[in-house]
Every structure is written in structure tokens, then in C-alpha cells.
C-alpha positions, 0 to 999 in steps of 0.5 A: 221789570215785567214785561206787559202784553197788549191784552194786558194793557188793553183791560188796563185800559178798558178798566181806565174807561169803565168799559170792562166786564164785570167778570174780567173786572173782578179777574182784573182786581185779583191781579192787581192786588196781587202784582206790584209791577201791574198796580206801577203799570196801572198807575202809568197808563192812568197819569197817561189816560189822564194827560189825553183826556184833559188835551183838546184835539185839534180838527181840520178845518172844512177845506183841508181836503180839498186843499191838499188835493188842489195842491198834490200835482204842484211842485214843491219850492226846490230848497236848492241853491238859486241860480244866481247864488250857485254862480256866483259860488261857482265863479268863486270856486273857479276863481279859487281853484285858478288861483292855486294852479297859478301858485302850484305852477310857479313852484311856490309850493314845490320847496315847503317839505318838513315836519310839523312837530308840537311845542314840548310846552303843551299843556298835555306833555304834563300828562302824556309820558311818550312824546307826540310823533312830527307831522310830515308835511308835502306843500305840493301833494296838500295844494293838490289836495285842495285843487281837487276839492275845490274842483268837486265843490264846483261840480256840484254846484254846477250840478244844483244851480245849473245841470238839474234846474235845466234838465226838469225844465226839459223833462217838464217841456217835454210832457 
């Protein structure tokens, strides 16, 4: 595949709008007897002059720029969470990461130690020749896996729905 420069398909394009002199016209027509690849690219950039020639544009109306420069020192809508749905996510989490801690204390998970190991009779032993290795499972290391992210869950949405709405409320107090 041949590579076209800009001025190539600028005179291409030009050639398109009529706007070519007559001499690089004539340079032009040579060429494009001469090159399949230029006549496949001329044909491209036509089907393309055509599709922007027969689309209507679209103006702004009258008052666009004086909109835009009404509304550029408003703040935007903060597509945060809102400050009652964060707590209550929050107070969710919380009430989560308690309830863990609660069974994680009592011991409930101190006795779960094993294995997981797959059914022989999975549909992929008919096409796997070694057998699948056993999971090792701790049930005390998994629950204080989940208590620690159910613990950076909350701080995160302590930080969206309480810490940043206060501090831009201070930060804009203050100017």
C-alpha cells in the first residue's frame, strides 16, 4: 500500500474543488493515469468530499458566547456521591466491617482450614490430561482480608461524601 503525503492530497483535494491550476492539473491527470493506488486514493478522498458536501453544518446560535462566558466561573455539579447516600453506604460498611470483627473475635473462623478441591466430574477433566491443583484455604487470613477492604471502602466513602465537600466548602469560605 502507497503511502500519500499532505501535498498530495491536498492537489487531490483541490483537483476535487476545481481549484487547481492548470498546469499542476495537467502534472496531476499524468499521474493519475499512471498510478492504480492514486485513481483508489482519488476515489476515497471523492466518496469523502462528497459525504461533507451534502451534510448540513450546524451554526451556534447568537447567544452561545455569551453563554459560555456567563457560566465559565460557576462550578460544575459534582457527579460525587451525595452526602446522605455516602452515609448511609458508609454506616452499611461500618455496620459490615463490626459484624466481621464480632465473628472474627468469637473464633468462628479460627477452626475453617482446608482445601478446596474441584469435582473430578467437571465438564474440563474430558479435555485436561493433568488434574487441577487443591485451593488451600485459611478462613481467618480470607475474613481479615475482607475487614481490611471493607475498611478502605469506608475511607473512601468518608473521603467523597464527607472530607472533600467540607474542605471546598472551607477552601471557598475562605476566598
Amino acid at each position: 500500500m502507497e503511502k500519500f503525503t499532505k501535498v498530495l492530497d491536498d492537489q487531490l483535494l483541490d483537483y476535487l474543488d476545481g481549484k487547481l491550476d492548470p498546469s499542476k492539473l495537467a502534472l496531476l491527470k499524468t499521474q493519475l493515469e499512471s498510478s492504480h493506488a492514486l485513481k483508489a486514493r482519488l476515489d476515497e478522498l471523492r466518496l469523502v468530499h462528497r459525504v461533507l458536501a451534502s451534510s448540513k453544518l450546524e451554526s451556534p446560535s447568537t447567544t452561545f458566547v455569551n453563554r459560555v462566558m456567563v457560566n465559565l466561573n460557576k462550578t460544575s455539579l459534582s457527579s460525587s456521591l451525595s452526602p446522605k447516600n455516602g452515609l448511609l453506604l458508609l454506616m452499611g460498611v461500618t455496620v459490615a466491617t463490626v459484624m466481621l470483627l464480632v465473628l472474627l473475635g468469637a473464633g468462628v473462623f479460627d477452626q475453617f482450614k482446608g482445601s478446596l478441591s474441584l469435582p473430578e466430574t467437571l465438564p474440563a477433566q474430558k479435555y485436561l490430561q493433568e488434574s487441577l491443583p487443591a485451593i488451600a484455604v485459611n478462613g481467618k487470613l480470607m475474613i481479615n482480608i475482607l475487614v481490611g477492604l471493607n475498611l478502605v471502602l469506608a475511607f473512601l466513602v468518608l473521603d467523597k461524601t464527607v472530607f472533600k465537600p467540607y474542605f471546598q466548602r472551607r477552601a471557598g469560605a475562605q476566598l
